[in-house]
C-alpha positions, 0 to 999 in steps of 0.5 A, a space after each residue: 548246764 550249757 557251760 564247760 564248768 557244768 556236770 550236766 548229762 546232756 552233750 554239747 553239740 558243738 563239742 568234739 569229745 561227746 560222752 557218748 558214741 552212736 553204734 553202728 549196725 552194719 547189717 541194716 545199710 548196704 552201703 556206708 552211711 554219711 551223717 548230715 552236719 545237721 543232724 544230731 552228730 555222734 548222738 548217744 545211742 540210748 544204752 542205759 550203760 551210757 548214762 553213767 559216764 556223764 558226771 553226776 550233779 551230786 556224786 561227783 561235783 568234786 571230781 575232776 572232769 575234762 568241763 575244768 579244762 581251761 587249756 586246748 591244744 591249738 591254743 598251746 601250739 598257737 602260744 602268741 609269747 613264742 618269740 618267733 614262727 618256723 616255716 618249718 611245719 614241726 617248729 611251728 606247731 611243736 613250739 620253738 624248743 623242737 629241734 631237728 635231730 638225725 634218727 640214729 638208725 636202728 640196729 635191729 632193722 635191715 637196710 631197704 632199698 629199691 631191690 627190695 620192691 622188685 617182686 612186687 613191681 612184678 606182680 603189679 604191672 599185669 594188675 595195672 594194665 587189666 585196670 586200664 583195660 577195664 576203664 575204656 570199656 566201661 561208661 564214662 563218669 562224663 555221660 553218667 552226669 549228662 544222663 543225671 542233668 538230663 533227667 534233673 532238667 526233664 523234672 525240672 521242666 514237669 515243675 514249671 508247668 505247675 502254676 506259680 501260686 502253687 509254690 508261693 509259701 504264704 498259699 491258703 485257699 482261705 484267702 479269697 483272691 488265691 481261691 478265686 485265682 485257682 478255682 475259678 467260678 466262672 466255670 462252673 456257672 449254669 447260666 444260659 444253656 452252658 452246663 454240658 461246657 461248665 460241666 466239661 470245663 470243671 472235669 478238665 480243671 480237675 484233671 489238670 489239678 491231678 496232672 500237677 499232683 502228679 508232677 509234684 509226688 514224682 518230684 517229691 519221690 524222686 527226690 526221696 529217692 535220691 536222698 533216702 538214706 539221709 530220711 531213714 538215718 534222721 528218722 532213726 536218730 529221731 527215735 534215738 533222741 526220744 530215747 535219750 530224752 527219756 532217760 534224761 527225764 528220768 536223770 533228772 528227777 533222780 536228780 531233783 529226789 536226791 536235792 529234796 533229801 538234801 534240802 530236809 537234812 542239809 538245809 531246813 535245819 541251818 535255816 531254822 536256826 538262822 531264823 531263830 538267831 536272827 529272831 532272837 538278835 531282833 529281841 535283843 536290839 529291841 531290849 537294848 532300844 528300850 534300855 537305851 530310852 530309858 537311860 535317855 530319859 535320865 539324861 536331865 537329871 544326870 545332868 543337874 547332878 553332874 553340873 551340882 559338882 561342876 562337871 561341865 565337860 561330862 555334862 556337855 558330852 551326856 548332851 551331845 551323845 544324847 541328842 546324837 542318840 535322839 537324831 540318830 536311832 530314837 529319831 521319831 519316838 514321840 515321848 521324846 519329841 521336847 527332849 531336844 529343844 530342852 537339851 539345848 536351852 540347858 547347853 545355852 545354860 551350862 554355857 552361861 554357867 561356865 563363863 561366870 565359873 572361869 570369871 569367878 577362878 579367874 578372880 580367886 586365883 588371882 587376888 588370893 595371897 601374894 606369898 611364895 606359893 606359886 601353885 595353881 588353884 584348884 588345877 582340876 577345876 581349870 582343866 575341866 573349865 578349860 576343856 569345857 569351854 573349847 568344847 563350847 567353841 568360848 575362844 575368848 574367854 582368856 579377856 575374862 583373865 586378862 581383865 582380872 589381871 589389870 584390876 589386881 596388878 592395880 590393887 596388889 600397888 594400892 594395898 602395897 601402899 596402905 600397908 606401908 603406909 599404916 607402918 609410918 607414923 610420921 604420916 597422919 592418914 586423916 590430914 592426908 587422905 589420897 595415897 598419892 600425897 601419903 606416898 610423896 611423904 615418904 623418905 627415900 628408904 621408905 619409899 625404896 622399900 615400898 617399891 622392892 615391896 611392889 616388886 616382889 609382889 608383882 614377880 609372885 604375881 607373874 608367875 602365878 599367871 604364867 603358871 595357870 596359862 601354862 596349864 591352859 595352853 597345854 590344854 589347848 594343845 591336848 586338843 591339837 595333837 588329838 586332831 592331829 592324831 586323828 588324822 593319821 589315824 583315819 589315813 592308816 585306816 584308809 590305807 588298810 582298807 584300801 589293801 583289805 579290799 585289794 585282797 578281798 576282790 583277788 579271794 573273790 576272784 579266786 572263789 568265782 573260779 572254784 578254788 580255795 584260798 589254801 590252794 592260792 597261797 601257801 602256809 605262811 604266804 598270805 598277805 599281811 593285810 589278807 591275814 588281817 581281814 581274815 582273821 577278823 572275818 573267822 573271829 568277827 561276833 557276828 560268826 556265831 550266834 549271841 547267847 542268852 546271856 551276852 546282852 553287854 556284847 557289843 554285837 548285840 547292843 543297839 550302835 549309840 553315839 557313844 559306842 561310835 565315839 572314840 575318845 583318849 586319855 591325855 593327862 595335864 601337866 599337873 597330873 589331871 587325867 582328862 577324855 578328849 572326844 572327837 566332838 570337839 571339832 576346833 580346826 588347828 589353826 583356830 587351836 594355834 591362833 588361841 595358843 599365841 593368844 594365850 602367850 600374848 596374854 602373858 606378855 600383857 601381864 608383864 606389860 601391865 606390871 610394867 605400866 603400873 610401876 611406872 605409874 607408881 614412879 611417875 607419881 613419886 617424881 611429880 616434885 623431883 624427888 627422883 631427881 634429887 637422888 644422890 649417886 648411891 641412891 639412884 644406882 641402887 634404884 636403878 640396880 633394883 628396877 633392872 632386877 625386877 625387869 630382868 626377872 620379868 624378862 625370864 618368866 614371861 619371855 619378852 622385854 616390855 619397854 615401858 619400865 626399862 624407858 621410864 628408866 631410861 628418862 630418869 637416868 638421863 635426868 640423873 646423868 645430866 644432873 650428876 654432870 652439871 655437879 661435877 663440871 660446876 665442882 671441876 671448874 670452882 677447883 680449876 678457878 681455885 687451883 694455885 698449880 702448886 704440888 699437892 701431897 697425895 692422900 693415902 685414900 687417893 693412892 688407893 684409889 689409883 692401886 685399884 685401877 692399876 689392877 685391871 679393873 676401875 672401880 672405887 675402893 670401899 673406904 677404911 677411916 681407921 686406916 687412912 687416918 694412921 697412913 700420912 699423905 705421900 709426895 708423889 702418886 705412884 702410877 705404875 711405878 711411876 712418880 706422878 706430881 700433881 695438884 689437888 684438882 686432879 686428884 679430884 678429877 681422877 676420882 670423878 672420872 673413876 665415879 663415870 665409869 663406876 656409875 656406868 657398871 651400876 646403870 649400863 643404860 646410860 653408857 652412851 651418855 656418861 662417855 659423851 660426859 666425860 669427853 666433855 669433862 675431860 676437853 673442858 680441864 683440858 681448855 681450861 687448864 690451857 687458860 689458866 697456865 698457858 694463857 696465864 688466867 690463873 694471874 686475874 682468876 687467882 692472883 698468881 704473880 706470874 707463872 712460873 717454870 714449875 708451874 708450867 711443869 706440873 701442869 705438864 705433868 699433870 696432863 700426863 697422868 690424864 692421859 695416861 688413864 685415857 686407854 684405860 677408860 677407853 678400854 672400860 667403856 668399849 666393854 660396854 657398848 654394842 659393836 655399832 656404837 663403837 664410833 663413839 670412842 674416837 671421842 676419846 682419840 680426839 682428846 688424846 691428841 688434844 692433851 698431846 698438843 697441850 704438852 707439846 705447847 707447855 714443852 714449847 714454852 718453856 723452852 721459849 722462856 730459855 730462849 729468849 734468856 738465851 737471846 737477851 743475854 747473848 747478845 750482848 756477849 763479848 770475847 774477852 777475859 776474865 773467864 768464865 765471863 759474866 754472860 756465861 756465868 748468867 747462863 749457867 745460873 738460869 740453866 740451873 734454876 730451870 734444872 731445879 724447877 723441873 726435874 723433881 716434876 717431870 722423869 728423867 728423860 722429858 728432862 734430858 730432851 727438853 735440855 736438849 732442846 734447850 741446848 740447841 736453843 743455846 748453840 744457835 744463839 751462841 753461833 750467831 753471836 760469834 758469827 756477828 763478832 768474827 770469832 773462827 775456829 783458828 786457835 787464835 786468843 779469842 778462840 781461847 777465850 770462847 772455847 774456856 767459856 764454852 767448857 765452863 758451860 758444859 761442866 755446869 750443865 753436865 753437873 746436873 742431876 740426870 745430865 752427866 751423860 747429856 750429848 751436848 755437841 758443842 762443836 756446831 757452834 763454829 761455822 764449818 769451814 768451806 
């Protein structure tokens, strides 16, 4: 009642604006009375008619009052965000938007000036002299104060005789000492004769004891003398305020009657009714307790039912919201005190249960037929066994698969082989009983059909495999995005509640200070948040009470586990629907680490395949058997294993290495052996070559037709139609005549089956190039031997080597390196940018066949020279003409014509001619200069001139030569 928010009656003191005013009688006092600070100020004066301008507790609790202020005036004036204070007295208390202004002066109102104070001026000076007059004749105020302070300090000096005891505040005659110290008993003694003195000392104390009350009643009436008009004024107000109490006494139990009629009417009803709401609620969670135990109590069995259809995931979870439910609201019951432990002992079971479930799919799945069927076995079963063991935190269950993987790729090669070798006759099971010895019996078709058989076993076999991972790692990963949205789900209702409670604390606020929140914000102002939380509040169940029957509501029901637990539906890739619940408490890095787990155990599955192919390999290669292949058959073995090895890349994602490098073994093997054949075929063809021209056959014409367009491959042969072409004299390359031997057609077709052999295995292109450069330089140094070093006269038993010889061969190297780019460019296709070095191989042997035809261009026209030599120097100038030298000459010219120009083109004729004729001038000009023959137009430069030009119609006769710029003009020595 004593705060400004307060409808109380009773007035403040310390307020300025009291509700009631005293009234004044001006007939009791003669002179105006001065309130006291102290004493009761501007009290009620106890009209009855006062009492209804105070606000009534009941009535008026709505109405505004002056108590709902919460600005004043000085607090305005004194506003501390003015931006500046005035000296000026109306700026400062005013505000800084008052602003002085001149009044415009009134129309109406006539000018005053001092004229107009003239006549009263008059009449007060006489007035004012008089008064003046009056004061020096009446008593100073000076000596009216010494007069007070005389009297003032003649009572002053009356109170000091009055003993000090006396005015002490804690005085009591009680007290022994101060009654012994004001009433001595000395004087009152009657011993020794005295009593006439006591008797007259005793009178004299009480006189003496009058004479102080004397002094002090003067004191006290003096000083209600001086200060009666305040005693009257506060026993008046005394009474007044007696008054007033009554009439309060009164308010107030008017006040407590019209509060009890309001309890009866307003109050005890809602009360009652909240009782028996709150009674009821409380039957009714004692319902759903009784219910809830008995549904606890048909945990067991309903477990036992759902584990008989192999619903582990429900069970688990009938499990862990039961025991929830023990710990939690049954905690305590005795008929329930066994219920826990057994509830774990069967978890331990289901345990037990589930991993030989996963055992036993994992068998099934993986040894049922091998067909095309490439369907998961019984998808919900997985997905529940899945969820189940994640539940269970069985992280490791995958081994189980990955063990059952190992034993079935093993007996997917053993029945393979049983199969296949149950087919074949030839092989008698009871003489041969181990299957390895069986296998090796097998030919090269049977066993390559027992291996694409394994193959195509195995590629079933993998995707059978990745399609039940696949399904258990979308299982996994189910869970983890459930945890992760989990997550995001508790930040957002972390925010909101943040916000709800923001919201919360400013409605509090605003109801603490008496408003609404309809006052606080406008239609459509609300906060979302605040929006939210009060539309929940207005439709939250608790609002109203439960009917009779809402038993099902959840407000009324007992708060379980499994009403707390919030769970989603995520549907597998096959189309199992599942209920993922928050108990399943697997952090993301252990879900991450299983999901590459179960990755990594399909790259195991494709290792395995791999390791047990080898196996199977290395066991059919115990007796060389892989060795001995021919090109075709290992090319279509190889074509085979790197099908099987790219197929297994594309399902399980990985390369394995240990196939491909079992292929890489054997091809090295292969490579080395094909090699080895070819070399050895090479050089008994090279030993065997008489360098004579061979006729083409029409199979090798087509063969090099085939290179020149754009690809190297060997065309499919056609014994019908090569037997009715004949063989032709030269290979067209081109458009040009190539003269050959037998030996190079051959090794034209050995090189074509390198680079064939390249395109079937791509893993031995490095090694079939570093053959082939070894082949190619080993018919180069060989055919320089055989021709050049005439090895051919021991080796085959040539007479000599002859000019044509020397040409073919020539030839020959030409057509070699003429396909060289070509097989550069075929196997530069085919290799990785960083074995790109390897190809200067093949520059190196460029250059060394470029050699080896400059040497055979050498060396035939050293043979010309040295016919030159032999026969010129023997020349003389003389007739007859042509002399016999020249006419030699000519003869051996054409020879050499005859022997080359139907090996070599036109052109390498003319420019060895050429270098033949040089050959021919200096020998000519030597031998002139040795028998002083000049240029002076004298017999014998006749006779050497008729010479000469008989040597040039010979030599321009020639096929080819007509045009041959011979400058015979070099052979005389310029004069000088």
């Amino acid at each position: 009642m004593a705060s400004s928010h307060s409808s109380s009656p009773v007035p403040q003191s310390n307020s300025s604006d009291a509700f009631f005013k005293k009234e004044v009688d001006t007939t009791k006092r003669f002179r105006p009375v001065q309130s006291l600070p102290d004493v009761c100020p501007k009290e009620p004066t106890g009209n009855p008619n006062s009492l209804h301008d105070s606000p009534s507790l009941v009535v008026d609790q709505q109405r505004w009052t002056i108590y709902h202020s919460k600005v004043n005036l000085p607090a305005a004036l004194n506003d501390p965000r003015l931006a500046k204070r005035e000296s000026d007295f109306f700026t400062k208390t005013w505000g800084v938007d008052f602003v002085d202004t001149e009044v415009t002066p009134s129309f109406y109102l006539p000018q005053i000036t001092k004229e107009h104070f003239a006549l009263y001026q008059q009449e007060i000076t006489p007035r004012e002299k008089v008064h003046e007059r009056c004061k020096n004749i009446c008593t100073s105020k000076d000596t009216f104060d010494r007069t007070l302070l005389h009297t003032h300090d003649k009572s002053r000096t009356d109170l000091e005789q009055v003993p000090k005891i006396f005015m002490k505040p804690d005085f009591a005659l009680e007290d022994s000492l101060t009654f012994n110290a004001v009433l001595p008993w000395s004087h009152f003694s009657t011993a020794g004769g005295k009593g006439n003195r006591d008797a007259a000392s005793s009178k004299l104390l009480q006189e003496k004891l009058s004479h102080y009350l004397d002094i002090v009643e003067v004191n006290i009436a003096h000083q209600i003398s001086l200060r009666s008009e305040a005693f009257f004024h506060a026993m008046t107000s005394q009474h007044e305020l007696q008054d007033y109490l009554r009439k309060t006494s009164q308010a107030v139990k008017l006040l407590r009657e019209k509060i009890s009629k309001i309890d009866k009417v307003m109050c005890e009803g809602s009360l009652r009714v909240l009782r028996l709401s709150l009674t009821r609620n409380n039957c009714i969670k004692a319902y759903n307790k009784l219910k809830l135990m008995a549904t606890v109590h048909q945990t067991q069995p309903t477990v036992q039912l759902l584990l008989s259809t192999s619903e582990y995931v429900g069970a688990l979870d009938l499990i862990a919201t039961t025991q929830e439910v023990l710990q939690q609201e049954l905690q305590g019951i005795h008929s329930f005190r066994h219920l826990g432990s057994q509830l774990c002992e069967l978890e331990k079971l289901i345990d037990k249960m589930m991993i030989a479930e996963f055992s036993t799919y994992a068998r099934n799945d993986l040894n049922r037929p091998l067909e095309d069927d490439c369907q998961i076995l019984e998808e919900e079963r997985l997905v529940s066994l899945v969820f189940g063991l994640l539940k269970q935190r069985k992280l490791n269950f995958y081994e189980i698969y990955g063990d059952e993987m190992i034993n079935t790729a093993k007996n997917i090669i053993k029945q393979c082989v049983v199969n296949t070798v149950s087919q074949i006759e030839e092989i008698d099971t009871e003489v041969v009983v181990k299957l390895a010895d069986q296998m090796r019996m097998m030919n090269f078709p049977q066993w390559f059909d027992l291996l694409k058989n394994i193959f195509s076993k195995f590629t079933i076999f993998l995707k059978r495999v990745k399609a039940t991972l696949n399904t258990i790692r979308s299982v996994v990963f189910l869970v983890l995005d459930k945890n992760q949205k989990t997550r995001d789900l508790e930040d957002t209702l972390l925010k909101n509640s943040a916000k709800e409670s923001m919201v919360d604390s400013e409605v509090a606020y605003l109801t603490h200070e008496g408003m609404f929140i309809s006052d606080a914000f406008g239609d459509g102002e609300l906060p979302a948040g605040a929006a939210d939380s009060a539309s929940q509040r207005n439709t939250s169940p608790n609002s109203e009470p439960c009917s009779s029957d809402s038993v099902s509501e959840p407000e009324c029901t007992t708060d379980s586990s499994s009403s707390k637990e919030h769970t989603s539906s995520s549907v597998t890739p096959g189309g199992v629907e599942m209920m993922i619940g928050e108990d399943m408490k697997l952090t993301d890095l252990e879900l991450v680490r299983l999901a590459n787990n179960i990755q990594e155990l399909l790259y195991n599955a494709s290792d395995i395949c791999h390791d047990r192919s080898v196996k199977f390999l290395m066991a059919r290669a115990k007796d060389g058997f892989l060795e001995k292949l021919n090109s075709n058959e290992f090319v279509t073995l190889s074509r085979l294993m790197e099908g099987f090895i790219l197929d297994t890349e594309q399902i399980c994602g990985r390369k394995s290495m240990s196939l491909r490098g079992a292929l890489q073994s054997q091809a090295n093997r292969f490579v080395n052996r094909f090699h080895e054949e070819r070399k050895t075929k090479l050089s008994l063809l090279l030993d065997n070559e008489r360098w004579k021209q061979a006729e083409v056959p029409a199979e090798f014409q087509d063969l090099v037709d085939s290179v020149s367009d754009g690809r190297i491959s060997l065309p499919e042969k056609k014994p019908t139609a090569t037997e009715e072409r004949k063989p032709a004299e030269f290979l067209i390359v081109e458009g040009q005549k190539y003269a050959t031997v037998g030996t190079v057609l051959l090794l034209i077709r050995i090189i074509l089956e390198y680079c064939q052999c390249v395109d079937n295995i791509p893993s031995i292109t490095t090694d079939m190039l570093t053959r082939l450069s070894d082949l190619l330089k080993y018919f180069n140094s060989r055919s320089c031997q055989l021709v050049l070093g005439a090895g051919a006269l021991q080796v085959v038993g040539l007479k000599t080597i002859t000019t044509k010889n020397l040409a073919l061969s020539s030839r020959c190297l030409q057509l070699i390196v003429h396909y060289i780019p070509i097989i550069r460019a075929h196997f530069e296709a085919r290799l990785q940018p960083k074995q790109f070095s390897m190809l200067r191989h093949f520059d190196h042997i460029t250059k060394d066949y470029h050699d080896h035809i400059a040497e055979i261009s050498a060396k035939l026209v050293a043979i010309m020279d040295s016919l030159f030599d032999k026969l010129l120097s023997k020349y003389e100038v003389k007739a007859p003409v042509p002399s016999a030298c020249f006419r030699n000459i000519c003869k051996q010219m054409a020879k050499m014509h005859e022997a080359i120009y139907d090996l070599l083109p036109e052109e390498q004729t003319q420019m060895l001619f050429l270098r033949i004729n040089a050959s021919y001038k200096l020998h000519l000009k030597r031998q002139l200069a040795h028998l002083n023959v000049v240029n002076d137009g004298g017999p014998l430069n006749g006779l050497v001139t008729s010479d000469v030009a008989f040597y040039t119609g010979n030599l321009q006769a020639l096929k080819g030569l007509n045009n041959l710029d011979l400058n015979m003009a070099e052979i005389w020595e310029q004069k000088r």
